[in-house]
N, C-alpha and C positions, 0 to 999 in steps of 0.2 A: 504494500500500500504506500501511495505516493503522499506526501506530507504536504499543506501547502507552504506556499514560498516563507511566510512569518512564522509559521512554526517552525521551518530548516533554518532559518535568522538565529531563531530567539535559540536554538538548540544547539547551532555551529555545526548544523551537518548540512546544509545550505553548498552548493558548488561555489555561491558567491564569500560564503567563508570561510571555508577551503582552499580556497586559491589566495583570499587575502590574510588569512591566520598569518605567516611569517611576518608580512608588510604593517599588520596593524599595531606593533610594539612600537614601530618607530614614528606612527600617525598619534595625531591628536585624537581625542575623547572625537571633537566634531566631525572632522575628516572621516575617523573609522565610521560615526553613525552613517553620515552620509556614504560611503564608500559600501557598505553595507547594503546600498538600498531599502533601509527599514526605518519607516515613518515616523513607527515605534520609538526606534534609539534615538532618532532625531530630535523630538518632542522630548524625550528623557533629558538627552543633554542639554537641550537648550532651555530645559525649567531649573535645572542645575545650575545651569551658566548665571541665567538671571537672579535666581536665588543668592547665590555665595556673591554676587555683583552688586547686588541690593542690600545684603546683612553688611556688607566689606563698605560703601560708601557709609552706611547710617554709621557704622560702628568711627571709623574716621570723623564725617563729620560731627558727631556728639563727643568723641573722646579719642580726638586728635592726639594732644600732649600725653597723656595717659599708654596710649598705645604703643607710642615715640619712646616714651622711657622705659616700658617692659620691653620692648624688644632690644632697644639698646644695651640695656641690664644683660640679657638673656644672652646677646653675642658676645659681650665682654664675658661673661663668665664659662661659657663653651670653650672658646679661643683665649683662656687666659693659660693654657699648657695645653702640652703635642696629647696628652692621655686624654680631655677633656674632649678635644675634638676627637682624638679617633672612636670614643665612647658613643659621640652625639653620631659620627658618621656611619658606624657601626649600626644604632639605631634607626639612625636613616632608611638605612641600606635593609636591615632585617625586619622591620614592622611590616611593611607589605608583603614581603615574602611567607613570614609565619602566617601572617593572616591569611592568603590565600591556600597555606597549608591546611589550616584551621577548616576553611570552608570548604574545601576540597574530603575532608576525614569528618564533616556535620552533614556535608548536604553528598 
């Protein structure tokens, strides 16, 4: 039985994401939905987009100064020694990784 086109999308057994599976690690969120052809993803990312673009201005404009000093805080004391950064880089690097592990060994 043949699937239709947005179930082989949403599933990744799609020809269309198949052939782009290597290509889309190095695309953007937008690009991949588009690239995709899935109206679906489309509409996902771009309520995403606007969302975090919406909470990131409000948050700036009401607490500009505030924002400015924790993060400044935050990079001086990452980068204040070579262990601190390779700790923060390290977590960088591993948080998405386990998490996909994670959801990989739940779902």
């Amino acid at each position: 039985m043949v699937r239709p086109a947005h179930e082989r999308v949403a599933h990744g057994t799609g020809r269309a994401a198949q052939l782009a599976s290597p290509a889309l690690a190095a695309l953007g969120r937008e690009v991949a939905a588009f690239a995709l052809d899935s109206p679906a993803a489309v509409r996902v990312v771009l309520a995403e987009v606007i969302a975090a673009g919406s909470l990131s201005l409000l948050l700036l404009a009401l607490a500009y100064p505030t924002v400015w000093s924790a993060l400044w805080g935050m990079q001086t004391a990452i980068t204040r020694s070579r262990t601190r950064l390779a700790v923060f880089t390290l977590g960088v690097l591993l948080v998405p990784v386990l998490t996909i592990a994670l959801a990989a060994v739940i779902g």
